[in-house]
SELUM-952051 format. One record per residue (C-alpha): x, y negated, z negated; residue number from 1; residue in three letters. Coordinates in steps of 0.1 Angstrom, whole numbers, plus 2048, in hexadecimal, padded with zeros to 3 digits. Layout:
X; Y; Z; NUM; ala
...
This chain:
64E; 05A; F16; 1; unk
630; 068; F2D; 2; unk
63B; 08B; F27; 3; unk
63D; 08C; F01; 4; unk
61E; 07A; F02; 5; unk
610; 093; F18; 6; unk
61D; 0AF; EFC; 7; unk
610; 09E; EE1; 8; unk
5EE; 09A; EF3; 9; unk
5F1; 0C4; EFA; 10; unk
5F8; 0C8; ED6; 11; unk
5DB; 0B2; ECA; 12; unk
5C2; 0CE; EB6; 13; unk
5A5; 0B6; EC9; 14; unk
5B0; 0C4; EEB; 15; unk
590; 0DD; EF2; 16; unk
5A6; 100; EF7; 17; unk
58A; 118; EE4; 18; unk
5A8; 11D; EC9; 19; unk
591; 117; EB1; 20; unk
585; 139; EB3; 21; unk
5A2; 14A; EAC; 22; unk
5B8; 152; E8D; 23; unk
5D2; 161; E9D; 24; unk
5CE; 17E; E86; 25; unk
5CE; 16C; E66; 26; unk
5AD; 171; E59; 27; unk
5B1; 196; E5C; 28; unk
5D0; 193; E4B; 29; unk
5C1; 187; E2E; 30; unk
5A9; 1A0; E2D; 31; unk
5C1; 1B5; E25; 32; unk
5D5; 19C; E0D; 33; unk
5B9; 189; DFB; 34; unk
5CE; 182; DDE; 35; unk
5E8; 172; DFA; 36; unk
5FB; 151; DEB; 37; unk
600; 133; DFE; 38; unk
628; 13C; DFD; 39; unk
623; 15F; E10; 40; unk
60A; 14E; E24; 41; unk
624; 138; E31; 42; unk
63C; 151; E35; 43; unk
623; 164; E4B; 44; unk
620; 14D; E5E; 45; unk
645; 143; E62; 46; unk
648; 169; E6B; 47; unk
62D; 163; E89; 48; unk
644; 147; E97; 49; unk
660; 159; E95; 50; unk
65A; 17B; E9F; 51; unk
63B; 178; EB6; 52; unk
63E; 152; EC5; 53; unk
662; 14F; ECA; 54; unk
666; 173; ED6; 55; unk
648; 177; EED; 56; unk
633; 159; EF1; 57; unk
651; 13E; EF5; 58; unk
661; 15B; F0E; 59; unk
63E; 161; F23; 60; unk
63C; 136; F21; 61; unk
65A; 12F; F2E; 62; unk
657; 148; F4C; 63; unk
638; 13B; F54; 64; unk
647; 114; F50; 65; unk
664; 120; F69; 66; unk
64A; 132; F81; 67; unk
633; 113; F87; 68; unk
623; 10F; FA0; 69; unk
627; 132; FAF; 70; unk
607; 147; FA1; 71; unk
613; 167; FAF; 72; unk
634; 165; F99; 73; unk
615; 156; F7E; 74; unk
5FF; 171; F82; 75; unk
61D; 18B; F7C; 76; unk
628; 17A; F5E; 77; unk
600; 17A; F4B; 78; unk
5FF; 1A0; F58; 79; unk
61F; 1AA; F45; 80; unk
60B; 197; F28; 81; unk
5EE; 1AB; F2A; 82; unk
5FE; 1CC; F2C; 83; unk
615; 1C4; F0B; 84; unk
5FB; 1B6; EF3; 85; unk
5F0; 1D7; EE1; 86; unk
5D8; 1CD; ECE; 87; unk
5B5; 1C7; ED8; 88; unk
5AD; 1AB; ECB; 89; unk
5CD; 193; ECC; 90; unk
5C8; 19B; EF4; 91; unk
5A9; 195; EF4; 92; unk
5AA; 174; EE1; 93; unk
5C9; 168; EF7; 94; unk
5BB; 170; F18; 95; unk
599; 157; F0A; 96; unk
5B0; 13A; EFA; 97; unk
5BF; 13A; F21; 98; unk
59E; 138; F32; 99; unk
594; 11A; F1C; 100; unk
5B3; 10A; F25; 101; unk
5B1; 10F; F4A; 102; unk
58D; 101; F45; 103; unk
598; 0E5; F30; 104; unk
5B4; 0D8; F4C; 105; unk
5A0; 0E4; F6A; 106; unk
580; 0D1; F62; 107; unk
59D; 0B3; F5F; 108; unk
5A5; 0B9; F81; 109; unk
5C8; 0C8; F7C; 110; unk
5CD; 0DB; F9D; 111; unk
5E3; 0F5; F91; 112; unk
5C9; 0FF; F74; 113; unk
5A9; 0FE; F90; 114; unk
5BE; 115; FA3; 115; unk
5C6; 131; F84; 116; unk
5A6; 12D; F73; 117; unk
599; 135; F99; 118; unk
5AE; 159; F97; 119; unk
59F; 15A; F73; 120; unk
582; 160; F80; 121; unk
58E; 178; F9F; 122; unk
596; 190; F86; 123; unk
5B9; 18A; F96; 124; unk
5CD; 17F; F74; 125; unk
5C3; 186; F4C; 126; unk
5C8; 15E; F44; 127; unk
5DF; 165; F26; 128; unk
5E6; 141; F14; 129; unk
60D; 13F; F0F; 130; unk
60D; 143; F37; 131; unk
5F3; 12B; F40; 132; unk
602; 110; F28; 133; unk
620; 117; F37; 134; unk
614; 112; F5C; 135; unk
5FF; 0F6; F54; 136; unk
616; 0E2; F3F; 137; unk
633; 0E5; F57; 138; unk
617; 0D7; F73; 139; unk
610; 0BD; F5E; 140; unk
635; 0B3; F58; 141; unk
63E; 0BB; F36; 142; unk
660; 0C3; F2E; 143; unk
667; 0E5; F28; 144; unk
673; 0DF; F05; 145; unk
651; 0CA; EFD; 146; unk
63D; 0E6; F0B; 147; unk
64D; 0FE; EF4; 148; unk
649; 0EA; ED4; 149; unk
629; 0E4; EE2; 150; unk
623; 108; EE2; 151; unk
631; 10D; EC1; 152; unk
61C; 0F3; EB0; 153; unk
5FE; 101; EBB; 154; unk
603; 124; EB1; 155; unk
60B; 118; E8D; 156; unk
5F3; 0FD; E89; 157; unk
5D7; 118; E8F; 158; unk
5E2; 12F; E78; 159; unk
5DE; 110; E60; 160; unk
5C0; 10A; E6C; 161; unk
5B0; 12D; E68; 162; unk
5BA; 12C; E46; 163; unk
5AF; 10B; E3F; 164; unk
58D; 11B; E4E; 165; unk
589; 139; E3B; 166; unk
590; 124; E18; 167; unk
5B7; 137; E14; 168; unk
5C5; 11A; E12; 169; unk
5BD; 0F5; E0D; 170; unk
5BD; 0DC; E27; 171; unk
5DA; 0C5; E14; 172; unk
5EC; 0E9; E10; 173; unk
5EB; 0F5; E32; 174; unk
5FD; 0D2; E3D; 175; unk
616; 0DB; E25; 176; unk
618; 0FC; E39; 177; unk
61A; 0EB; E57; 178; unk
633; 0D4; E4B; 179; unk
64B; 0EE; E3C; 180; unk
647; 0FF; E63; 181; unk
652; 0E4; E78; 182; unk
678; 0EB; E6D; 183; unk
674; 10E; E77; 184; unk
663; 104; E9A; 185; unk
67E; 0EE; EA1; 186; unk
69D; 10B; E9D; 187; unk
685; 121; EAF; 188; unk
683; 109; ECB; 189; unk
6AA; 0FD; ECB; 190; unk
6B6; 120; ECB; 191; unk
6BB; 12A; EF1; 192; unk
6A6; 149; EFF; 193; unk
6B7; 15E; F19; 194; unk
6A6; 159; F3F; 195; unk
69E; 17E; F44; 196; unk
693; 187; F1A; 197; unk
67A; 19B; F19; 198; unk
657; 197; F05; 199; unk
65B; 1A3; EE2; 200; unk
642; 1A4; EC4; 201; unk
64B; 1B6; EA4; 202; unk
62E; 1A7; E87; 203; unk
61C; 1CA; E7F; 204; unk
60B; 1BC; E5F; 205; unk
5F7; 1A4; E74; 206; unk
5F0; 1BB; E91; 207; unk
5E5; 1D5; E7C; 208; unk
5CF; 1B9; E68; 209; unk
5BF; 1B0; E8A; 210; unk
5BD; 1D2; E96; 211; unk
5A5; 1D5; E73; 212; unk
596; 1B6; E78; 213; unk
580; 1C4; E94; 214; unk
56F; 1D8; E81; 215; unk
569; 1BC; E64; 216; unk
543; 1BB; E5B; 217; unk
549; 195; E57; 218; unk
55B; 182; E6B; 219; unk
561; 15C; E6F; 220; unk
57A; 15F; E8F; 221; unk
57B; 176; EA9; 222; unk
59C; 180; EA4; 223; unk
C-alpha cells in the first residue's frame, strides 16, 4: 500500500508545490468569457485533460518516470519542454511549480530532488513540473500508473481551485467539477501512450487567454 499512499500524499493540495499561484490559464480565460457557465467551465477543463495533459504532460511524465535516475536523459527531456511551451507565461509558470517541487522534496532530503534542484540553479535544466514529478515520483517509488493519476489530479484540481478563487464557481460546484472529471482521468490514464509519442498540445482558446492575461491590469494569479 506504501506507493498509493505515497500518491495520495503527492496528490494532497497541502503538499507546499507553489501551485497555488497558478491558474493554468483559467483566469484569463474567463476574462475573455465572463458570462462562462459552470457546464462550459467543465468542459474546458475536460478539454485541458485531454488535449494538453494526456498529450504532452502525461508523455513528458512518463519519459521522465522511465529516465530516473539519469539527469542527462532528465535534463534532455525538461529542454524539449521548454522549447515547445509557446506561450510565455504557461512556461514560465511551469518551470516555477517545478522549482517549488524540487524545493519541497529536496528540503525532505530526497536525493534525487537535491541533485536536480542543484542543476536548477546551474542554469543547466529549465525545471519544467511534468518532468520533475516524473523523476521524483519514480525515485520515490510510485507506480507509474499512480504517478500519472497523480499528475492528472493535480492539473484538474487547480483549475478547480483557481476558479473557486476567482469566485467562478462555488466551492460545492467545483467538487462537482472535480467529481464529474475523475471518469475522464481514469480513460485518459487506462488508454496506452506509445513509448516514442511525441509532445502535443492543441487548447488555443486558453493559450491565447494566457497569452492576454499578461497584459491584465488586474491579476490574481500569475498565469
Amino acid at each position: 500500500m506504501l506507493p498509493l499512499l505515497r500518491a495520495i500524499w503527492q496528490a494532497d493540495a497541502a503538499f507546499p508545490s507553489g501551485a497555488f499561484a497558478f491558474s493554468y490559464g483559467i483566469e484569463g480565460a474567463l476574462a475573455l468569457r465572463p458570462d462562462m457557465g459552470l457546464r462550459d467551465f467543465e468542459q474546458l477543463c475536460a478539454a485541458v485533460l485531454r488535449q494538453r495533459w494526456a498529450s504532452y504532460d502525461r508523455v513528458a511524465l512518463r519519459r521522465s518516470f522511465r529516465a530516473e535516475p539519469d539527469v542527462i536523459a532528465l535534463t534532455a527531456i525538461d529542454r524539449e519542454v521548454e522549447a515547445s511551451t509557446l506561450i510565455e507565461t504557461l512556461r514560465a509558470g511551469s518551470r516555477r511549480n517545478g522549482a517549488s517541487f524540487l524545493a519541497a522534496h529536496a528540503r525532505l532530503g530526497q536525493p534525487l530532488a537535491i541533485k536536480l534542484r542543484e542543476r536548477l540553479k546551474a542554469g543547466e535544466c529549465s525545471g519544467h513540473i511534468a518532468v520533475m514529478q516524473g523523476a521524483v515520483w519514480a525515485a520515490l517509488q510510485l507506480e507509474a500508473r499512480h504517478a500519472e493519476l497523480c499528475s492528472a489530479y493535480t492539473v484538474a484540481s487547480g483549475l478547480v481551485t483557481a476558479a473557486v478563487r476567482l469566485g467562478a464557481v462555488g466551492a460545492l460546484q467545483g467538487q462537482g467539477v472535480l467529481q464529474a472529471l475523475l471518469p475522464l482521468i481514469e480513460e485518459l490514464v487506462a488508454h496506452p501512450v506509445d513509448d516514442d509519442a511525441g509532445l502535443e498540445s492543441f487548447i488555443p482558446f486558453l493559450d491565447v487567454a494566457a497569452a492576454r492575461h499578461v497584459h491584465a491590469e488586474l491579476r490574481l494569479f500569475a498565469n
